[in-house]
Every structure is written in structure tokens, then in C-alpha cells.
C-alpha positions as CSV (number, residue, x, y, z in Angstrom):
1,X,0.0,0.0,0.0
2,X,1.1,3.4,-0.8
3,X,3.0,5.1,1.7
4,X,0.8,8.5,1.3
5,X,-2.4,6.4,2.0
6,X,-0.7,4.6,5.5
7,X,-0.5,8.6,6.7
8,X,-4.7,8.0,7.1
9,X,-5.0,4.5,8.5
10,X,-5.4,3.5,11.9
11,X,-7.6,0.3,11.2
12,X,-5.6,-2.5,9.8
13,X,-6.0,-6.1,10.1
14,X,-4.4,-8.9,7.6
15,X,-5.3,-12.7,6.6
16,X,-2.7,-14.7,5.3
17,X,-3.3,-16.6,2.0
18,X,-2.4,-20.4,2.9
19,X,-1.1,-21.9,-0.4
20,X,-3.5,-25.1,0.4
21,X,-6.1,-22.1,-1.0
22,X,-4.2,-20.5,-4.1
23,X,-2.0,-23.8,-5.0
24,X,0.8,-21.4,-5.4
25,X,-1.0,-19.7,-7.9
26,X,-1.1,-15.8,-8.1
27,X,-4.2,-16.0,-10.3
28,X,-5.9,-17.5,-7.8
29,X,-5.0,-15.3,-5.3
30,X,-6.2,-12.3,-7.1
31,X,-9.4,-14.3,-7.3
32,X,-9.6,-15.0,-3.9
33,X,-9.1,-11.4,-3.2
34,X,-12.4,-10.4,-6.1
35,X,-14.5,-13.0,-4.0
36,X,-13.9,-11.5,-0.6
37,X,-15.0,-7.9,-2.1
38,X,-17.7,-9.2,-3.9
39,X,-19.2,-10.2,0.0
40,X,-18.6,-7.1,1.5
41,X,-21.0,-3.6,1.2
42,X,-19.6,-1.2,-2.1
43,X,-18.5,1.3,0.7
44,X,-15.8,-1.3,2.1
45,X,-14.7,-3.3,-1.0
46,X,-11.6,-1.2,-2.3
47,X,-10.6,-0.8,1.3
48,X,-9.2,-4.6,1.1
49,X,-6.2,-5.3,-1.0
50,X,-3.9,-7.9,-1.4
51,X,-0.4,-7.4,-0.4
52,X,2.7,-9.8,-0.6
53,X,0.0,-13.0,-0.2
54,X,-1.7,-11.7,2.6
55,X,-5.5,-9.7,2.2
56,X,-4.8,-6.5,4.0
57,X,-8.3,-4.3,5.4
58,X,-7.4,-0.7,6.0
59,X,-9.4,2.2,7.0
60,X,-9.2,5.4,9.2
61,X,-10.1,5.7,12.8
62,X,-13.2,7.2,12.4
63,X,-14.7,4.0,10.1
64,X,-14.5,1.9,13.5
65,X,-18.0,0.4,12.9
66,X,-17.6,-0.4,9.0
67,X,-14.3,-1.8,9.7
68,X,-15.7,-4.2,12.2
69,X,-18.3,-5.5,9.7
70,X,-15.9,-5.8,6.9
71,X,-13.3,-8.0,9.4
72,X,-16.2,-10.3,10.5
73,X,-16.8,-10.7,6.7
74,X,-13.2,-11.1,5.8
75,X,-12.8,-13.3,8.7
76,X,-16.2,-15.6,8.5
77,X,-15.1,-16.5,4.7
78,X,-12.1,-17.5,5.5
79,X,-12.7,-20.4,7.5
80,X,-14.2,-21.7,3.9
81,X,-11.8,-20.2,1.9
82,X,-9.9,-23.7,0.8
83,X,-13.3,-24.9,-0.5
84,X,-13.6,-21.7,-3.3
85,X,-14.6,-23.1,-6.7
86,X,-12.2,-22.7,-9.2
87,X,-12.2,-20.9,-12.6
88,X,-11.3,-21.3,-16.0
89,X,-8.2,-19.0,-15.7
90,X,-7.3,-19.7,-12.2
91,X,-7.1,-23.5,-13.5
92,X,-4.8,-22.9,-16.4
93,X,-2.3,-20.7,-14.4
94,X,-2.2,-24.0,-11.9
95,X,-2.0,-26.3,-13.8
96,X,-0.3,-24.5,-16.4
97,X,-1.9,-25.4,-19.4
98,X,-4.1,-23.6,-22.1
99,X,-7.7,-22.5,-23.2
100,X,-7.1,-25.3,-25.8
101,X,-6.8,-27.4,-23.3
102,X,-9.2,-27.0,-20.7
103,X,-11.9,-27.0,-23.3
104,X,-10.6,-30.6,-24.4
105,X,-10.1,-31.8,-21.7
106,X,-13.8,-30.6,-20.2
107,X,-15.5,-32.0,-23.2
108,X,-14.0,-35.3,-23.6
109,X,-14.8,-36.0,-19.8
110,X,-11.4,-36.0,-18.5
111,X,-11.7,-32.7,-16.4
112,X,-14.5,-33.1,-14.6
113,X,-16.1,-30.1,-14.1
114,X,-17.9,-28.6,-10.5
115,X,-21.1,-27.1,-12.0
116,X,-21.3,-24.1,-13.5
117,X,-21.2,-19.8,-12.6
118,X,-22.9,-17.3,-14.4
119,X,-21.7,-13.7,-14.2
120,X,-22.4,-10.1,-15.5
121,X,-19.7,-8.6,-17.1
122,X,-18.5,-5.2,-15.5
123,X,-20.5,-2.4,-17.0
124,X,-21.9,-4.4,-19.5
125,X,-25.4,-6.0,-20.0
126,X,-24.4,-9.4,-21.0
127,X,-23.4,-12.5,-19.0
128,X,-21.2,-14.8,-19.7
129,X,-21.9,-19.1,-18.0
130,X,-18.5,-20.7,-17.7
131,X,-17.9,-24.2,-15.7
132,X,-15.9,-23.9,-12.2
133,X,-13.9,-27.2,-10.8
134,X,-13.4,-28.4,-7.6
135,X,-10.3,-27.0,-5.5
136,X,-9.3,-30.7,-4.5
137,X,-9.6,-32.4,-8.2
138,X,-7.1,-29.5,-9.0
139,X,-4.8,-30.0,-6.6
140,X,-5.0,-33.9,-6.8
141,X,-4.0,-32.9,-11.0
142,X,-1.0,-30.8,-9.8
143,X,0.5,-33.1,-7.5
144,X,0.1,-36.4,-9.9
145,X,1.7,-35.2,-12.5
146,X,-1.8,-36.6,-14.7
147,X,-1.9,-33.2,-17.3
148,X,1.5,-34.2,-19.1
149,X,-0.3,-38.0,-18.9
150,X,-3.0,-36.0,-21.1
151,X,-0.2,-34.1,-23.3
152,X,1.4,-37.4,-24.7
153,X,-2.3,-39.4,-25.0
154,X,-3.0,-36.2,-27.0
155,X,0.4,-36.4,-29.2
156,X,-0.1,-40.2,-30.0
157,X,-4.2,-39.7,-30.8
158,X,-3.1,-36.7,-33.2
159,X,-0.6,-38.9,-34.8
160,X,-2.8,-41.6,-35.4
161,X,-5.4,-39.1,-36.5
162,X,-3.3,-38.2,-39.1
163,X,-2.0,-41.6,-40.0
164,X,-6.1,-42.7,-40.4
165,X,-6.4,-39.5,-42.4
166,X,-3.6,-39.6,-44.6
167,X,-4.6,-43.5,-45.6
168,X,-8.5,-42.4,-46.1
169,X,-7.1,-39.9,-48.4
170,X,-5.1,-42.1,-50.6
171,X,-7.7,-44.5,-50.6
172,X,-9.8,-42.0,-51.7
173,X,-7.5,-40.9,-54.5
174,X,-7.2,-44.7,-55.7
175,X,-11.1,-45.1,-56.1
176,X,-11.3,-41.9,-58.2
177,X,-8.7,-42.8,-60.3
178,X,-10.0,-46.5,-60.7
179,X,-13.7,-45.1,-62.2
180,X,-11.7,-42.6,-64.1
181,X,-10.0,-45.4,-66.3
182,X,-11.7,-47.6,-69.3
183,X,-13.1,-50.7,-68.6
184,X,-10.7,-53.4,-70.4
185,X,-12.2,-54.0,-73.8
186,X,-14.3,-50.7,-73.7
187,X,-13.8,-48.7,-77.1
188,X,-15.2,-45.2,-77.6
189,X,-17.1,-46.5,-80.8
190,X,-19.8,-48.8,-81.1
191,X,-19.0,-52.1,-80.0
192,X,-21.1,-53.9,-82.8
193,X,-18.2,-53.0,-84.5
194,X,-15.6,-55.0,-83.4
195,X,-17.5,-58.4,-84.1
196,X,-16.6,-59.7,-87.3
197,X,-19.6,-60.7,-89.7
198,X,-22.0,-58.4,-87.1
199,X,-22.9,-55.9,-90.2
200,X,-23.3,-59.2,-92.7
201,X,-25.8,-60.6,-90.0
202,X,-28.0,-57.6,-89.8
203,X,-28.1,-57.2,-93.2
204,X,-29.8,-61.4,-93.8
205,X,-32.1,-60.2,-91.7
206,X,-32.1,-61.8,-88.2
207,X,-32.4,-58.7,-86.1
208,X,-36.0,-57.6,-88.3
């Protein structure tokens, strides 16, 4: 905090971040820090910060009784706070891995996902619905090692993506070519023509 604010406050009370809660993941902490405002009045949100891993609530003498409120708050949450859903980009700066990713992963059943959050964007109209996970699946997947597991299933299922595709596609090219060519024997004339005595035939009669 600046020092020129400091001057002002008399009223300060921290909470350290455990890294069971962020999973060493500054992301998260920032997110932890946007949930614990979001639960406090307007009046008291900007008056919490987060400073060096540790949510810092500051205000002057004279904001006594709205600094008590907002510590209760602060302090109430925070016996939960290992429990916080996860989301999307809070995930990907744990686990280290991208959008690509996640959404793969999600889809194909492999990330399992902890329901979903809907949320307004700031000054905007629209909301977006986006899928949170559960803080212990996430840790569990940082501590097993199982995302570069995923990576190399991924590499080998590309590769034999390609192989299947490259072989459909010359198999493909081989039919073509196949109904492109002339049936052996075919001619482009009439093939009455290569019988010998066919026009002597028609003319005795047979074919009226």
C-alpha cells in the first residue's frame, strides 16, 4: 500500500493466504481477493487489498464500525476459503496449461467439471456461463503429474489421427482414379463394330 495512504489509517488487520487455497497460484490469489470484495458492502470493497500473499483491510479511525463489519466478513469467509470453486483462468495458471486445453479436456470428460457460474460482465449487459472445478480435483491434478499423462495421450491420438487420415485420403484418391480409367475391352465407338460378320448378320435379316 502506498506510503501516502498509510498517513490516514489507523484500522488494519491482515489474513494470510495459505497456499492449500491458491496452489501457489497468483491467479488465484487475485481471485480470492475479487470473491472476498464481492461479500462485502460497495462502501468497504476497495478498502481490502492484497499485499505480498496476505489480504490487508485498511481504513481510518473514524470508520470503526464499518471496519468491524468488513473483518467479521473477511474473517467468517475464511474459514471456507480452501473450498472456493475454481475458474477457468485460475485452473490454467495452476495447472499451467491452455484454453485449448481445458476446453478438451472438459469436453471429452477427462476434467470433470464442479457445475457451472454465471456472471455479469463489468458495465456491460451481458453475461457470460462458464464451468468452475473443484479445488481438491485441481490439486490432486497438480500433484500427480496426470496433465503431461494428457499431453502425450493427445500427441499419439493426433498422430494416429493423421495416419487414419492420410490413408482415407489415398484410398480416396485410388477409387477416383479407378472409375476414371476404361473398362478393359471398352472402345469409344460402337462395339457392334468389333464383331466380325456383325454388319453381314444384320443385313440377312435376323435382327428384323
Amino acid at each position: 500500500m502506498p506510503k501516502r495512504e498509510r498517513n490516514d489509517i489507523e484500522l488494519l488487520r491482515t489474513w494470510t493466504l495459505p497456499s492449500k487455497a491458491t496452489l501457489g497460484s497468483s491467479v488465484r490469489a487475485h481471485g480470492i481477493l475479487l470473491e472476498m470484495r464481492a461479500r462485502l458492502p460497495v462502501s468497504s470493497k476497495k478498502s481490502l487489498i492484497l499485499e505480498a500473499g496476505e489480504l490487508v483491510l485498511a481504513m481510518p479511525a473514524e470508520a470503526k464500525s464499518e471496519f468491524n463489519a468488513a473483518a467479521g466478513i473477511v474473517s467468517a469467509a475464511m474459514t471456507d476459503i480452501g473450498n472456493l470453486p475454481v475458474i477457468p483462468r485460475e485452473i490454467q495458471d495452476i495447472l499451467t496449461i491452455k484454453p485449448g486445453e481445458r476446453h478438451r479436456w472438459l469436453a471429452d470428460g477427462r476434467l470433470p467439471s464442479a457445475g457451472t457460474r454465471t456472471v455479469r460482465l463489468a458495465g456491460r449487459a451481458r453475461q457470460i456461463t462458464f464451468h468452475v472445478f473443484d479445488p481438491k480435483v485441481v490439486e490432486a491434478l497438480l500433484d500427480s503429474g496426470t496433465v503431461d499423462e494428457w499431453r502425450e495421450d493427445d500427441i499419439a491420438a493426433a498422430a494416429e489421427n493423421r495416419r487414419r487420415a492420410a490413408y482415407k485420403a489415398k484410398l480416396t484418391r485410388s477409387l477416383k482414379k479407378g472409375a476414371s480409367s476404361p473398362a478393359p475391352g471398352a472402345g469409344s465407338g460402337d462395339a457392334s463394330a468389333e464383331l466380325a460378320g456383325w454388319e453381314e448378320f444384320g443385313q440377312d435379316g435376323f435382327l428384323r
